[in-house]
Legacy VTK file of the C-alpha trace (Angstrom):
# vtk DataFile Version 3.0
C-alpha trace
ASCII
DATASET POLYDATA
POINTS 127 float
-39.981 64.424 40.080
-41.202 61.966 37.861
-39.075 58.917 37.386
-39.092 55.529 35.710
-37.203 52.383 35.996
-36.820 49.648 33.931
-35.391 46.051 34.719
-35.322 42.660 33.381
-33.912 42.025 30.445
-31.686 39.397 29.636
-30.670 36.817 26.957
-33.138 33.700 26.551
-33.642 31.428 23.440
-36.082 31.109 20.991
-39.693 30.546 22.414
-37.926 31.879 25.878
-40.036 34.380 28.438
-38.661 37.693 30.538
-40.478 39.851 32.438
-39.692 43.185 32.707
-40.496 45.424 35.062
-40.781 49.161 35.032
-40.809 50.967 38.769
-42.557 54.417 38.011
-41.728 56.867 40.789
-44.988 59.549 39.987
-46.277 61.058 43.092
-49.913 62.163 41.461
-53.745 61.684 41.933
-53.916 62.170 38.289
-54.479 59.046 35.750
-51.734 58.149 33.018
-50.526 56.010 30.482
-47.456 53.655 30.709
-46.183 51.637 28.130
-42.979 50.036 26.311
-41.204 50.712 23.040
-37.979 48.837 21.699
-35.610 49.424 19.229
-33.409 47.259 17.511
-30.199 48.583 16.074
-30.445 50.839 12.858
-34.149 50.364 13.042
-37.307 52.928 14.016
-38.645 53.034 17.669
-41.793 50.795 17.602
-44.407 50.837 20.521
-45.037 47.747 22.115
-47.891 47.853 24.729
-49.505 50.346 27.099
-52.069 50.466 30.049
-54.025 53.092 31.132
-53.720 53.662 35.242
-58.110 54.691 34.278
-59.542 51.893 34.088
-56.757 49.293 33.487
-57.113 49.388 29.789
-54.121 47.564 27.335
-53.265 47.721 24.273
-50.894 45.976 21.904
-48.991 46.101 18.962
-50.136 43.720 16.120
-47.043 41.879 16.838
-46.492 40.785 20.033
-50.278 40.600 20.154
-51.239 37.239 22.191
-47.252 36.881 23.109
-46.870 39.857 25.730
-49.190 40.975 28.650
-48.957 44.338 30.425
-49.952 44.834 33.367
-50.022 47.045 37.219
-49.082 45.465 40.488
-51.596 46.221 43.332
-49.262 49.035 44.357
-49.819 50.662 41.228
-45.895 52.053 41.104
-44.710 49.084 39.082
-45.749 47.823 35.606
-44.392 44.737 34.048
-44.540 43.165 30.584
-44.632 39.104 30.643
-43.208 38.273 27.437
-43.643 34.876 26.617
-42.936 32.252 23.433
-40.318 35.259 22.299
-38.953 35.150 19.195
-35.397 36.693 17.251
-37.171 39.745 15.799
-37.973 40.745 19.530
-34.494 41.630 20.300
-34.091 45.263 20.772
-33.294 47.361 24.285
-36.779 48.198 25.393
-37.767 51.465 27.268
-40.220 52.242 29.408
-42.364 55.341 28.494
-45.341 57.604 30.426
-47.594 60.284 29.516
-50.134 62.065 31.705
-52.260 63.321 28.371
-53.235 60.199 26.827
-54.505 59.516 22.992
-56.179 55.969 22.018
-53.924 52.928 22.182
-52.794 52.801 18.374
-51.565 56.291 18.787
-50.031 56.157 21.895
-48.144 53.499 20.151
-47.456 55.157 17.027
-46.158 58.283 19.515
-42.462 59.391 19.064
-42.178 61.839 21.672
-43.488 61.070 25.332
-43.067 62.798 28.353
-41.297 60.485 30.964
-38.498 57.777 29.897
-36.864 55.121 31.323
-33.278 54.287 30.897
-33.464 51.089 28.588
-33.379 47.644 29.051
-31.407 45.007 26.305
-33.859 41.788 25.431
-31.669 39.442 23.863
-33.133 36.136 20.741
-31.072 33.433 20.016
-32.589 30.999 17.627
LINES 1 128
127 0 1 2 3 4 5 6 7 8 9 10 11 12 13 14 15 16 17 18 19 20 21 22 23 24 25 26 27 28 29 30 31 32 33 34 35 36 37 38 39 40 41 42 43 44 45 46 47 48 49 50 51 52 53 54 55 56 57 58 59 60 61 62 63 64 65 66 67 68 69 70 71 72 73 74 75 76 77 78 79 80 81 82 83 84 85 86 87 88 89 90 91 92 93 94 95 96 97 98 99 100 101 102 103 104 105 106 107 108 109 110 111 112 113 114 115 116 117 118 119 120 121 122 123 124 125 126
C-alpha cells in the first residue's frame, strides 16, 4: 500500500513561514517523484514543487521560485516544503502528490492526474 500524509498547515501573516511535511508510506527499491500542488477555491490545481528520490533533483514553479524549498529527510519517508516570506495569493489547501513514472519537472508540474495523493492540508494569508 502506498500512502501519503500531509501536515502543517496553518494560518500565518503576510511574509509568515510553515513547513509542511508530507510522511510517504512506499515500501519500494524503485525511485519516484514527490511533490505539492494547491488549490485555492474556484481556481485550477497548480503544481508547486517536486523532488526526485534519483538524484535529489527539485523543481519549482515560477512562483514560489526562491520562496519555497523542497526537500527529503535522511530517512527518505518524509518530504517537507519550507515556505518562507509567504504571501496572500499562497493560500490554498495544498496536497501532497507521488508518481513512480516520472516526466521533467515543468511537466510533472503541469500534471493533473498522479498516482498517489495525500489528503490536503489548508495554508492560510492574512495581509
Amino acid at each position: 500500500q502506498v500512502q501519503l500524509v500531509a501536515s502543517g498547515g496553518g494560518s500565518v501573516q503576510d511574509g509568515g513561514s510553515l513547513r509542511l511535511s508530507c510522511v510517504a508510506s512506499i515500501d519500494t527499491y524503485r525511485s519516484y517523484c514527490i511533490g505539492w500542488f494547491r488549490q485555492a477555491p474556484g481556481e485550477e490545481r497548480d503544481g508547486v514543487a517536486v523532488i526526485y528520490t534519483a538524484g535529489g533533483n527539485t523543481y519549482y514553479s515560477a512562483s514560489v521560485k526562491d520562496r519555497f524549498t523542497i526537500s527529503q529527510d535522511n530517512a527518505k519517508n518524509t518530504i517537507h516544503l519550507q515556505m518562507n516570506s509567504l504571501k496572500p495569493e499562497d493560500t490554498a489547501m495544498y496536497y501532497c502528490a507521488a508518481d513512480f513514472v516520472c516526466p521533467n519537472g515543468d511537466t510533472w508540474l503541469r500534471m493533473k492526474d498522479h498516482s498517489f495523493w495525500g489528503q490536503g492540508t489548508q495554508v492560510t494569508v492574512s495581509s
